[in-house]
C-alpha positions as CSV (number, residue, x, y, z in Angstrom):
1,X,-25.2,-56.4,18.0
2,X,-22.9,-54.8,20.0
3,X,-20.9,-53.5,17.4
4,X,-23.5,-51.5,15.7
5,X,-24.9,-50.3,19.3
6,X,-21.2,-48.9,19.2
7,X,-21.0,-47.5,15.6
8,X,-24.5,-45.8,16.0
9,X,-22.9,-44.2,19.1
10,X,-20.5,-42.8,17.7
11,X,-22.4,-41.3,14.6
12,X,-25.1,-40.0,17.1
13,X,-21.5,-38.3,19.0
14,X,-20.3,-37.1,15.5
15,X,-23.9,-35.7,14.3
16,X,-23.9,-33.7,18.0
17,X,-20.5,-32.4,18.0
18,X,-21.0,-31.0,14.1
19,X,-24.4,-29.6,15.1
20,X,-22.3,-27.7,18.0
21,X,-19.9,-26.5,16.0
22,X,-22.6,-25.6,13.3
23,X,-24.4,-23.8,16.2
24,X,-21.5,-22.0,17.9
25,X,-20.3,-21.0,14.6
26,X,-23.7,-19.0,13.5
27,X,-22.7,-15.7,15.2
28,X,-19.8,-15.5,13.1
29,X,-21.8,-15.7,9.8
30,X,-21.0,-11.9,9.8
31,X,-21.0,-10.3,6.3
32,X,-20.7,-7.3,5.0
33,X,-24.6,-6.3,6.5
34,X,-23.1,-6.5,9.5
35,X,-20.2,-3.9,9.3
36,X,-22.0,-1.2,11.3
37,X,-19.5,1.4,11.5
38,X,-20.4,3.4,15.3
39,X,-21.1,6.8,14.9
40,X,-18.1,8.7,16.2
41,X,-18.2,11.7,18.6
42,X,-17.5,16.0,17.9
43,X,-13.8,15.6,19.4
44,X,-13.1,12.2,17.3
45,X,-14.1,14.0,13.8
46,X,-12.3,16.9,15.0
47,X,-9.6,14.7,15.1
48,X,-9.9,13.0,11.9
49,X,-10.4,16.4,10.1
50,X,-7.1,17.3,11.4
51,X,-5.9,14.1,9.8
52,X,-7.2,15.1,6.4
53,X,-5.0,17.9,6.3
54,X,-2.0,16.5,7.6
55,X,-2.6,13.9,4.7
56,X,-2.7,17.0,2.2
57,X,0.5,18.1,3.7
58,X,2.1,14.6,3.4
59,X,0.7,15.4,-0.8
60,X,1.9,18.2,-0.6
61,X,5.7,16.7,0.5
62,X,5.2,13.8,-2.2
63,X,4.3,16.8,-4.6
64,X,6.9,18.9,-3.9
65,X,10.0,16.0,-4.0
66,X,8.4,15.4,-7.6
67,X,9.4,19.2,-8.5
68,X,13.2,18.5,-7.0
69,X,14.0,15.5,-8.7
70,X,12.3,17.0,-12.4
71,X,14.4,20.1,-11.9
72,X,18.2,18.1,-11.1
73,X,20.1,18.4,-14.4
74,X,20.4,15.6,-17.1
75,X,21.9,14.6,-20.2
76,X,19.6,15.4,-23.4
77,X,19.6,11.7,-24.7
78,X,19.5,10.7,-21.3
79,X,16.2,12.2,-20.9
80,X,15.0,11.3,-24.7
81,X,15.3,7.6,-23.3
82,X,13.7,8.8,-20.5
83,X,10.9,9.8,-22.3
84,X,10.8,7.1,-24.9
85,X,10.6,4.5,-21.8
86,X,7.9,6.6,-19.7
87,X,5.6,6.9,-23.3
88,X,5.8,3.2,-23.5
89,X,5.0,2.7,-19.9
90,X,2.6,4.9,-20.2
91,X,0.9,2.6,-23.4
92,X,1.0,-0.3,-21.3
93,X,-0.6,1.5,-18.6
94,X,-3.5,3.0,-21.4
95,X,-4.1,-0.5,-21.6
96,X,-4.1,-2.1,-18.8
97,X,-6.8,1.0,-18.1
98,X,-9.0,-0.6,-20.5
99,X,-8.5,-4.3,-19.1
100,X,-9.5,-3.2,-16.0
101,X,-12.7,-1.6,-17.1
102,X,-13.8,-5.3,-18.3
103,X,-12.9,-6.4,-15.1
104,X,-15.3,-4.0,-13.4
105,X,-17.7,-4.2,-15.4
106,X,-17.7,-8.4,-14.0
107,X,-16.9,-7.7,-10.8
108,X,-19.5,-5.0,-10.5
109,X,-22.2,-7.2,-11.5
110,X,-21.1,-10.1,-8.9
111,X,-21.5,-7.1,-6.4
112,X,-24.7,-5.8,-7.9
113,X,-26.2,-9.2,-7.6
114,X,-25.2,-9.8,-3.6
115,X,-25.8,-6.2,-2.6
116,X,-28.9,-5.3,-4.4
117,X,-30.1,-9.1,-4.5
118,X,-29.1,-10.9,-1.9
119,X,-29.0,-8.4,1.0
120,X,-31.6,-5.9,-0.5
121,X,-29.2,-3.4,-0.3
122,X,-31.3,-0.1,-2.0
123,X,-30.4,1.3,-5.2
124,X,-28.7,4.3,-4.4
125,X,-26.1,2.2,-1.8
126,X,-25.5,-0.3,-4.2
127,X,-24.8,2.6,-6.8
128,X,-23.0,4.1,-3.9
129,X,-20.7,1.0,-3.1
130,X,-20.2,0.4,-7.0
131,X,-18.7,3.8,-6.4
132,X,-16.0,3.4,-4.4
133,X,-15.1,0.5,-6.1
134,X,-14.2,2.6,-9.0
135,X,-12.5,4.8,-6.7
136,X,-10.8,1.9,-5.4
137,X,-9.4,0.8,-8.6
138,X,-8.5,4.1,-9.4
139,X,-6.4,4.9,-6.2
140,X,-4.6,1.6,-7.2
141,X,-4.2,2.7,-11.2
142,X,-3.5,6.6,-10.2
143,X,-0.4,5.8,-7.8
144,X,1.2,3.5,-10.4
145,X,0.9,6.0,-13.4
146,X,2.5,8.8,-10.3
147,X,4.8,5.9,-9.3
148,X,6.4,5.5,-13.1
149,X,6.2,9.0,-14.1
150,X,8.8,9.8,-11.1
151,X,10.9,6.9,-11.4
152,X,11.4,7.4,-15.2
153,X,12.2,11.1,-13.9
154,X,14.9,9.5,-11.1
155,X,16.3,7.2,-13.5
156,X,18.2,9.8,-16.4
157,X,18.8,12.1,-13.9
158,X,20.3,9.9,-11.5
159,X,23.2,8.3,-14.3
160,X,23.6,12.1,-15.0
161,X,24.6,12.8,-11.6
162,X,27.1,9.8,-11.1
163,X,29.0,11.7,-13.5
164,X,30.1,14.0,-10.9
165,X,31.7,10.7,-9.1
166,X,30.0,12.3,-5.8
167,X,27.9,9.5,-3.6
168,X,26.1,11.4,-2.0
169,X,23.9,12.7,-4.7
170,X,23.2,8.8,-5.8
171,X,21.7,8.3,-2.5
172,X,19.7,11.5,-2.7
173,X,18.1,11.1,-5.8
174,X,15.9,7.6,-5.3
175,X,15.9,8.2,-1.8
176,X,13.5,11.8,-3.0
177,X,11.9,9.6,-5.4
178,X,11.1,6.9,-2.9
179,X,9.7,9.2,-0.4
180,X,8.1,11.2,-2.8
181,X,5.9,8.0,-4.4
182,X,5.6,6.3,-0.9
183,X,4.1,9.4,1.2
184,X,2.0,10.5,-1.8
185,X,0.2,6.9,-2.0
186,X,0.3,6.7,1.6
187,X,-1.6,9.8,2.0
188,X,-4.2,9.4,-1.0
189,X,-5.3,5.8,0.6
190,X,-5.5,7.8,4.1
191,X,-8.1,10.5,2.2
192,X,-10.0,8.0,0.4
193,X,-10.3,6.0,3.5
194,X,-11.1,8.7,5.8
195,X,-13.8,10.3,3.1
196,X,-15.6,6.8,3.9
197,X,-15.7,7.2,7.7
198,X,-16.5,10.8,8.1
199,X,-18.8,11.5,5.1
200,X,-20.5,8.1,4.5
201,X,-24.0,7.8,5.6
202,X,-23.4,5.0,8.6
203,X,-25.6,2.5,7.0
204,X,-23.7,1.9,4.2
205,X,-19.9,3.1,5.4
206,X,-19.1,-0.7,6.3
207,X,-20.0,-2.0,2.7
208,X,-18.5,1.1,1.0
209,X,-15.3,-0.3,3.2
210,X,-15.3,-3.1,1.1
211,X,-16.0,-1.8,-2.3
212,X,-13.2,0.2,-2.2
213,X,-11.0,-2.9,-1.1
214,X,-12.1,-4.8,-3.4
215,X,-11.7,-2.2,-6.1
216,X,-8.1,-1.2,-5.2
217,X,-7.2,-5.2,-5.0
218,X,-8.9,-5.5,-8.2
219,X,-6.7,-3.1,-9.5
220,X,-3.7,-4.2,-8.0
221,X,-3.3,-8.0,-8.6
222,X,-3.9,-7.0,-12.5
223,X,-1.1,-4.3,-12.7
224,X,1.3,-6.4,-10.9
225,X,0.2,-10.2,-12.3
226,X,0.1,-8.1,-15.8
227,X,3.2,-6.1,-15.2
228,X,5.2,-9.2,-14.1
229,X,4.0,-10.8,-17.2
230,X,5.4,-8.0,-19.1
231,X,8.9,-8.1,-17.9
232,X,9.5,-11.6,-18.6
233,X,8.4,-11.0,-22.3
234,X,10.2,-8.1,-22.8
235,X,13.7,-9.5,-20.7
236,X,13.4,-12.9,-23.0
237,X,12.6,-10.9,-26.5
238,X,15.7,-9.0,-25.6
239,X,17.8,-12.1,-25.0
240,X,16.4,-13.9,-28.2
241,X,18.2,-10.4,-30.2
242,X,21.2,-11.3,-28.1
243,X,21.2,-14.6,-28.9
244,X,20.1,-14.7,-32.2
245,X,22.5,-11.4,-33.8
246,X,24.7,-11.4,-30.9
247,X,23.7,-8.5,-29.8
248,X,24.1,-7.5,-26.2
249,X,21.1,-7.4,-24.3
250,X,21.6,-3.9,-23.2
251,X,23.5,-2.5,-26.7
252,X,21.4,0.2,-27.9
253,X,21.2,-1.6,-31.6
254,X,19.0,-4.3,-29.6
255,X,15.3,-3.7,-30.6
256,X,14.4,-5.1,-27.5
257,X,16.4,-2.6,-25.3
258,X,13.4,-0.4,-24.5
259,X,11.0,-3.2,-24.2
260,X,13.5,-4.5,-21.4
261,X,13.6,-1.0,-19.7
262,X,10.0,-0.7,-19.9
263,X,9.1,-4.2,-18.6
264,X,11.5,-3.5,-16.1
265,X,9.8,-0.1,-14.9
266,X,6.4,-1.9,-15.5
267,X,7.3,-4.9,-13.0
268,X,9.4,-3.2,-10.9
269,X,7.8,0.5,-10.5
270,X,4.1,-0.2,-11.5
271,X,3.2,-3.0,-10.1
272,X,4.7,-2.8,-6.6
273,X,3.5,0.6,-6.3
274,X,-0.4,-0.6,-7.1
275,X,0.3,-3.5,-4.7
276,X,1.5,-1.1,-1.4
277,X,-1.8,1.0,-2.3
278,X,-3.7,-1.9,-1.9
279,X,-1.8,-3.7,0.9
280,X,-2.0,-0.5,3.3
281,X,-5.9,-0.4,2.6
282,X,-6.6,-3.8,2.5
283,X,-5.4,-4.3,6.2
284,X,-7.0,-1.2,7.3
285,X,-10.6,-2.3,6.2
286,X,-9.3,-5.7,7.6
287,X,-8.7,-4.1,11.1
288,X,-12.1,-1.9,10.7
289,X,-13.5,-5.3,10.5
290,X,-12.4,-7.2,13.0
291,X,-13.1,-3.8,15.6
292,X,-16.6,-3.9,14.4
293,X,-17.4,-7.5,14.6
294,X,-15.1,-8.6,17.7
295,X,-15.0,-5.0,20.1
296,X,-18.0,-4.0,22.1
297,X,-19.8,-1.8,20.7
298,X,-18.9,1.3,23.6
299,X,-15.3,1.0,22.7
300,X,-15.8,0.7,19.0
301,X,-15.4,4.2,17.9
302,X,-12.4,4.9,19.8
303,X,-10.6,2.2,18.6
304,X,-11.2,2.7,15.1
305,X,-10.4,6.4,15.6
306,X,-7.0,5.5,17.3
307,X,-5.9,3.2,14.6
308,X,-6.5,6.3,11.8
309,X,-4.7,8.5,14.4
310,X,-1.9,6.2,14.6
311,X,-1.8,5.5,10.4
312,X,-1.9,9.0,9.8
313,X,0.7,10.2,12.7
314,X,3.3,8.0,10.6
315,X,3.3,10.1,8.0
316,X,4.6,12.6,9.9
317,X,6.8,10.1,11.8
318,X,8.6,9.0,8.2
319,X,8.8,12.6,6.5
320,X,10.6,13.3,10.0
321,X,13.2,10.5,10.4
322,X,13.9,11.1,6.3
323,X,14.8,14.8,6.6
324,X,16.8,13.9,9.9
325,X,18.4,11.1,8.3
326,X,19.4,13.5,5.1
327,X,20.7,15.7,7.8
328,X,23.1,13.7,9.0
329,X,24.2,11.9,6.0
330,X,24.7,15.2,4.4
331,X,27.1,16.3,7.1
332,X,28.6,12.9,7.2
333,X,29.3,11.9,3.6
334,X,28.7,15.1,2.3
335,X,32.1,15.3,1.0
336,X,33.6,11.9,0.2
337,X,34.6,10.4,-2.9
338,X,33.0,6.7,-1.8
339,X,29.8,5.7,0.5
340,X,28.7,2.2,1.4
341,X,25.0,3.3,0.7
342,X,23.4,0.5,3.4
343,X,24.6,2.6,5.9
344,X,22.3,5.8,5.8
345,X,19.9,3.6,4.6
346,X,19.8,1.5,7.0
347,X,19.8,4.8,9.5
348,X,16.8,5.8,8.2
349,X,15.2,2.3,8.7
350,X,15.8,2.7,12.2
351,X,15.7,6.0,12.7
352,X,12.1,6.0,11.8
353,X,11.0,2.8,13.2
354,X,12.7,4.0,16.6
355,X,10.0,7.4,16.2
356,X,7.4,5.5,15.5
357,X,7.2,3.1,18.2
358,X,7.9,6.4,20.7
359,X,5.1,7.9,19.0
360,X,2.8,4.9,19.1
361,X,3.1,4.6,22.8
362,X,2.7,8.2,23.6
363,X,-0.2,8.5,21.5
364,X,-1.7,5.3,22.7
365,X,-1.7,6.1,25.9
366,X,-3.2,9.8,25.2
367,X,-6.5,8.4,23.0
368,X,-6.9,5.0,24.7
369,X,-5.2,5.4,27.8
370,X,-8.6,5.4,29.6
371,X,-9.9,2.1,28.3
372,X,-10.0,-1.1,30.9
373,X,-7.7,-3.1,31.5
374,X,-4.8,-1.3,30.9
375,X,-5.6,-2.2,26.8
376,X,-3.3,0.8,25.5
377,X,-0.3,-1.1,26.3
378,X,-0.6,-4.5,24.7
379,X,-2.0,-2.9,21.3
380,X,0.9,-0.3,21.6
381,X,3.3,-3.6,22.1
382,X,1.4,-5.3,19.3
383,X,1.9,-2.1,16.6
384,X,5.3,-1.6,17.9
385,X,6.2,-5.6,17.4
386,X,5.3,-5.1,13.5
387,X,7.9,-1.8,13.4
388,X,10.5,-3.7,14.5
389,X,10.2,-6.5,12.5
390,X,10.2,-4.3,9.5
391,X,13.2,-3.1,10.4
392,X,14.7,-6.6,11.6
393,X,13.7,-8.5,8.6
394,X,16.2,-6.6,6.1
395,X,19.3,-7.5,9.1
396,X,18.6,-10.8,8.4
397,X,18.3,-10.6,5.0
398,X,22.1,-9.1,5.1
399,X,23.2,-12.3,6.9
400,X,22.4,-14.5,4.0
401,X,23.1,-12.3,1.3
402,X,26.1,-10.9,2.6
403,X,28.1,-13.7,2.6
């Protein structure tokens, strides 16, 4: 008798501590409903609109490196290949456009059915958030095809110039293409994003949010799952030739040669370049989140207007460290006959992580610095602790590899 007296004691215990943590829980059944984006103030849009065109400037820089690196000189049949590659890229690409669109179309109806169904979302924000969806996925698809039209550029004119047997050049070429596809996709997320807070009728900014993430990770995870995919069948057809004729894998009387060079700009290039477009607005929305759903709601709209401040400020931040970096490795190595290339590289690493965190705690202090607490400071520490271990991560990764 005892016993059960004790087993129905503890179920009773069991049943109250789930009910508590069943009750505590229920404010954090937040959804998308919930994402009330504050309305922000005249100085704070001022402020953002500022950011808009320093984004079309950053465009304007990605633009412009485009233009330098067409114009270098190349070998014709260097830039035939070239070409031959970038039209077979550009197939797969053709058709990974039309995958996608049955994705959407799927995707679109799951998000038809919770908007318009389960939260009563109206007709016009549903059409609205189906929207930027689209716009997501396209951000995600338009940055790849930019991503492998530039590197297909980089990569005849960059075996051209290691003709001339001078360094320096083969560190200026994919570093321009680099900055060029990085800024560019940077600065399109930064407009797409910012279009969102500014223009977007409050009521439905928060969901819009969310579209578009789930658009541009739509977009992503198929271009790079798809374009991993590709590589691997291309790399092994190419090996089969080699192994079946024996026929090197990279002789141009392999069939399989331009399969390999497109798999590899399709895994290498497309891919990764959809996948930073979607990473960079993925954790913004995630940060937008967690600001509207964890902040009070007085020191919302600063807070989300200091971490767009701060993400568009390092676009100026890394088009500044890269020109000073170029600078001084143009001085430097300007006119030797052999560079170990990880050393202005690895300059520019922390040349612009050292700006940025200078930057991030000036600017901190000036849009936040009044907040309670001293808050500035610890969220300055906390961006400034991801900066460095951007830049620390690669040191480490020389210790293993290295040796």
């Amino acid at each position: 008798m005892r016993k059960k007296t004790l087993n129905l004691k503890r179920i009773i215990g069991l049943g109250i501590i789930l009910m508590s943590l069943v009750l505590l829980a229920a404010p954090l059944w937040a959804s998308e409903a919930e994402l009330a984006i504050p309305v922000l103030t005249a100085s704070q849009n001022n402020l953002l609109m500022v950011g808009f065109l320093i984004c079309f400037v950053g465009m304007a820089f990605g633009l412009y490196e485009y233009k330098k690196v067409k114009g270098l000189p190349g070998h014709k049949s260097m830039l035939d290949i070239s070409e031959i590659i970038f039209q077979t890229c550009k197939t797969y690409l053709i058709q990974q456009g039309k995958f996608l669109i049955i994705l959407e179309i799927f995707i679109g109806a799951c998000m038809v059915y919770y908007f318009g169904v389960l939260q009563h979302t109206p007709f016009n924000g549903v059409l609205l958030i189906l929207a930027w969806s689209v716009v997501g996925i396209l951000g995600s698809y338009g940055v790849a095809w930019f991503g492998i039209r530039m590197n297909t550029l980089a990569n005849s004119r960059m075996a051209f110039a290691s003709l001339e047997g001078k360094p320096i050049k083969l560190l200026d070429i994919p570093l321009r293409a680099g900055m060029s596809i990085g800024v560019l996709l940077v600065c399109v997320e930064l407009i797409m994003m910012l279009a969102i807070l500014v223009f977007i009728d409050r009521q439905y900014a928060g969901a819009c949010f969310i579209g578009f993430a789930i658009g541009e990770s739509l977009g992503a995870s198929a271009l790079r799952i798809c374009g991993g995919i590709f590589t691997k069948i291309a790399d092994i057809g190419s090996d089969l030739m080699k192994i079946v004729f024996n026929i090197k894998e990279d002789d141009p009387r392999n069939p399989g040669v331009i399969a390999d060079c497109t798999g590899d700009n399709a895994g290498d290039s497309v891919g990764p370049t959809a996948d930073g477009f979607e990473t960079y607005g993925v954790t913004g929305v995630a940060l937008i989140s967690f600001i509207v759903l964890a902040v009070f709601e007085k020191y919302q709209a600063e807070l989300i207007t200091w971490i767009f401040v701060m993400r568009i400020l390092m676009i100026l931040t890394s088009i500044g460290a890269y020109l000073v970096n170029k600078a001084i490795a143009d001085s430097m190595y300007g006119k030797r006959k052999e560079l170990d290339f990880e050393i202005p590289l690895t300059s520019l690493v922390w040349l612009t992580s050292i700006l940025s965190i200078v930057v991030t705690f000036l600017v901190s202090y000036w849009l936040i610095g009044y907040l309670p607490n001293q808050v500035w400071f610890p969220l300055s520490i906390i961006i400034s602790c991801g900066t460095l271990a951007a830049a620390l991560i690669p040191e480490l990764g020389k210790v293993f590899t290295s040796s």
